[in-house]
Structures are given as C-alpha cells and as structure tokens.
C-alpha positions in Angstrom: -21.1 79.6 122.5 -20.0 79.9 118.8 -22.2 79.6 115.9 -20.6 77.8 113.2 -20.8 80.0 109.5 -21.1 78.3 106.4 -18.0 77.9 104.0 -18.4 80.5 101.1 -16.2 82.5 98.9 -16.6 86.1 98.6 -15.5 88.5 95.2 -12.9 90.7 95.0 -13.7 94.3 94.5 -13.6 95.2 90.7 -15.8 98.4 90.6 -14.0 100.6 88.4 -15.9 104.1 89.6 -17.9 105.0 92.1 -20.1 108.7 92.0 -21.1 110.3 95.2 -22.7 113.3 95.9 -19.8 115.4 96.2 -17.1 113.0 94.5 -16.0 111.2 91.8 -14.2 107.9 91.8 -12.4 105.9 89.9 -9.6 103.4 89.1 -6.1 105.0 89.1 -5.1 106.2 85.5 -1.5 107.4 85.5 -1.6 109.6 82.1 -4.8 111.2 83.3 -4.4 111.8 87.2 -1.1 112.1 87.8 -0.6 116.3 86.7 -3.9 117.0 89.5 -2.2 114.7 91.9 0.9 116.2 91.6 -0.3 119.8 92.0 -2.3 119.2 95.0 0.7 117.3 96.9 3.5 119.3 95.5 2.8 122.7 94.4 3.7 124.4 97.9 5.9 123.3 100.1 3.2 123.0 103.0 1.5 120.4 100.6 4.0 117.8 101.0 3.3 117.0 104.2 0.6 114.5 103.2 3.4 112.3 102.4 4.5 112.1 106.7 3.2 108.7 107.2 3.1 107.3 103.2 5.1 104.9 102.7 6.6 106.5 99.6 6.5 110.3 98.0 7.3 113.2 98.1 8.7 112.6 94.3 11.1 115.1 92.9 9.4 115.6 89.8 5.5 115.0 88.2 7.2 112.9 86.1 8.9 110.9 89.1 5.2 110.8 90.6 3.9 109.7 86.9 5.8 106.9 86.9 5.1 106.0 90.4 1.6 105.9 89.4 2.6 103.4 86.3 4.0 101.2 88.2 0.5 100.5 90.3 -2.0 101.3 88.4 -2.6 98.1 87.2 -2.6 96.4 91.0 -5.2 94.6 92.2 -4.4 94.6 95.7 -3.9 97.2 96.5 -7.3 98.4 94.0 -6.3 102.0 94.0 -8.6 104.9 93.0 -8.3 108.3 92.0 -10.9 110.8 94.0 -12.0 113.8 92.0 -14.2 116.4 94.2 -16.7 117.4 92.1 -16.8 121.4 93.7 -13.2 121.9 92.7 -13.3 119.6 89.1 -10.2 118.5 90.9 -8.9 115.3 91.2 -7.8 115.4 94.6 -6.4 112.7 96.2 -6.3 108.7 96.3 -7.4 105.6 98.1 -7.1 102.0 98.3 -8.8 98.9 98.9 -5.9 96.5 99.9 -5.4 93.3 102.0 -8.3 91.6 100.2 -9.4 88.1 102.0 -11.8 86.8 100.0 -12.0 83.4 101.3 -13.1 85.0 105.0 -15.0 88.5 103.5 -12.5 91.0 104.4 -10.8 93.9 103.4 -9.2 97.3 104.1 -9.4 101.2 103.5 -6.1 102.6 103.0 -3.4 103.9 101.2 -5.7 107.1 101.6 -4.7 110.9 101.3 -5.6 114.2 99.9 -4.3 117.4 98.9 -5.3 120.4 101.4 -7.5 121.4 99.3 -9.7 119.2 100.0 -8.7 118.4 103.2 -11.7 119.1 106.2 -14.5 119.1 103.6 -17.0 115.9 102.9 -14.3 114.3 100.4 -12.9 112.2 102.3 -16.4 111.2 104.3 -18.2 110.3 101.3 -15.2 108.4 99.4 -15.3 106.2 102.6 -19.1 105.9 102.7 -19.2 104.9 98.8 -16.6 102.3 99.6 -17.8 101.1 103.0 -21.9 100.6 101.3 -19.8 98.9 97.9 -17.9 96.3 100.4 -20.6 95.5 102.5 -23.7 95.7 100.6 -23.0 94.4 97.0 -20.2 92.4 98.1 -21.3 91.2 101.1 -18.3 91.2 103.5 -18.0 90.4 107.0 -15.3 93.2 108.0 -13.5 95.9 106.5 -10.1 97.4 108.6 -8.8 100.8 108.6 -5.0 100.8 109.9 -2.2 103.6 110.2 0.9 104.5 112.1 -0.3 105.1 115.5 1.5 108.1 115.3 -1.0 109.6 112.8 -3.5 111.4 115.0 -5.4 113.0 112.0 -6.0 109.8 110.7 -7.1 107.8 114.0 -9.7 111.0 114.9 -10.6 110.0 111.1 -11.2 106.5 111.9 -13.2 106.9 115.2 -15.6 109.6 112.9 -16.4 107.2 110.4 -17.3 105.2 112.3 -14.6 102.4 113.0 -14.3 100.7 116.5 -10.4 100.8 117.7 -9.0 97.2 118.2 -5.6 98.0 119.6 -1.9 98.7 118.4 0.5 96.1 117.1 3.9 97.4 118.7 6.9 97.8 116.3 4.8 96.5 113.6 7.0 98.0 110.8 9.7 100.0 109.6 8.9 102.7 107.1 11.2 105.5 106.0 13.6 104.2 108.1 11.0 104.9 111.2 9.5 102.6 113.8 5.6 102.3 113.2 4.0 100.8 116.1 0.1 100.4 113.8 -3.1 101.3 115.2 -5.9 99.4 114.0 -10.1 99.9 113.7 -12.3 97.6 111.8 -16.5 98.1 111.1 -17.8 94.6 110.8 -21.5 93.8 109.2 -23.7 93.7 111.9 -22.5 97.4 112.4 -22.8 98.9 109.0 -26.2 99.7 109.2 -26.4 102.5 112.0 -23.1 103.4 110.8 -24.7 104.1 106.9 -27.7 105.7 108.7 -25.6 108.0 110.0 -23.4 108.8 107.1 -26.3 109.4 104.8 -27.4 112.1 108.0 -24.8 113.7 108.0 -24.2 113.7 104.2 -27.5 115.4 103.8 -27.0 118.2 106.5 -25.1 121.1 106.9 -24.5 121.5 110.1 -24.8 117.9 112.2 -21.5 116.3 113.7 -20.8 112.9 112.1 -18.7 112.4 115.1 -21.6 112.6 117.6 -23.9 111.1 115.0 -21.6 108.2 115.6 -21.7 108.5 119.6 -25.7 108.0 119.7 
C-alpha cells in the first residue's frame, strides 16, 4: 500500500558556514584555503594518498591545487566547503554537498577528504552531523546519499558509523583515473534522522562511547 505525498519543491543548500563544536565550515575560498589544503595533502609523500579514490589531485604544485580550487569554488552543485578543525587552527580538508534533487528532497555527502592530521579524530563526524541536521532539519529533505568506490574500505566503515544504511553496489559504474569503479552506495532518509542525531550528539559529548555501537542499538 503506498501513500501518495504531496507535490512540493524543496531549496537548495546555500548555507555559507556551518560552526561545530570542534569545526569550522565554510564555503570553498581559493585565495584563502588553498596554502592549508595544500600542506595537509602534500607536504609528505604519505599525505597524498588521500587523493586514491579522488577523482582528481595529487597537483604538482600549490599553485596547480590553487587553481584547481578556482575553477570550483563558485559551483553550486557540487556546494563545496572548506573544514577548519578548530584544535589545530587548521583548515583541514573539504566536503561537498552534490547531486542536489530539489524537486524530490534529496541530496548527497561527498567529494569528502582530509589531511592525516585530522584523520581518526571527531572532524570528520561532526562536519557530517552539521551537514546531515542542515539537510534534514532546516531544509527538510526526504534523503541524503553517501557514495564511493566500493573499493574504498575506509570510507564504507565511514558510512556504516555515521550512520548510513548500505543500499547495494552499481557494478562498473564508472571509470576514474583510468580505473573501473564498481560504486557502493548508503543513504539516511528522514524518518531515520532522529535516532541517528541522538546518537551523534552522544557521542559528540563523550569521550569514550563508540558511535559505531551507538549506531547498532
């Protein structure tokens, strides 16, 4: 039995920061982000493997990466941010709201990586939690997706602790750096987001509970 939904338009994200707890974030600014995002990608050779599953990067130069940064900083889908920890003064790292539907109240979480630095600390967790409470609450939308090469095992254990329900993998989906990408996908939709934002907020105000078995109860 289906129950039939009312015909409506939802907005496009336009937030233009977001401050957390433990991060700051806000639209992409070439001229202003692009020496920290840089460093924390580039400044050892170990640091460049962020870029394994990117669809572009590593750059040769900051000014190759500057420019990079010109070129879609001024996109509005993908909405890309710039995600400054607030322990290391730091801007860190990047996300993206992309794939914006607003005639049926979707979106995505994506175009998402960090430097090591702040890699396995509550950077990432909160940046999604700001994001996931901005999409759903203020904007009201019915689903928000989180997809990645299913080869990416950091970033589906990522998924599944946030809080993302796995939907399947769409088989040779892509080709990206001349590579295969069979694409793993995971959504949250709105009749979820409340246990899910209980249990972010938990474990955002506790030092030592599991958001992954937060997420399990």
């Amino acid at each position: 039995m289906s129950t039939e939904l009312s015909q409506r338009r939802w907005q496009p994200p336009t937030a233009p920061e977001f401050e957390g707890q433990h991060v700051r974030i806000a639209r992409l600014d070439a001229d202003r982000d692009s020496a920290d995002l840089y460093a924390v990608s580039h400044a050892q050779e170990a640091y460049r493997s962020v870029w394994t599953y990117m669809w572009y990067g590593p750059f040769e130069s900051q000014q190759a990466m500057q420019d990079w940064l010109r070129s879609i900083q001024e996109s509005r889908d993908p909405l890309y941010y710039a995600v400054t920890s607030r322990a290391l003064n730091t801007t860190v790292g990047m996300v993206a709201i992309l794939n914006i539907v607003p005639d049926m109240g979707r979106a995505e979480l994506g175009h998402i990586w960090y430097g090591p630095v702040a890699q396995k600390t509550r950077v990432n967790t909160e940046t999604i939690y700001l994001l996931l409470r901005y999409l759903f609450e203020e904007l009201g939308y019915r689903r928000v997706e989180w997809k990645c090469d299913n080869a990416n095992q950091e970033s589906k254990r990522a998924a599944a602790r946030l809080g993302f329900t796995p939907e399947g993998v769409f088989r040779q989906h892509m080709i990206v750096k001349g590579k295969n990408r069979d694409t793993a996908w995971f959504s949250i939709i709105d009749s979820e987001w409340e246990a899910i934002k209980r249990n972010f907020e938990t474990y955002l105000a506790s030092d030592h509970l599991s958001l992954t078995e937060l997420n399990k109860r």
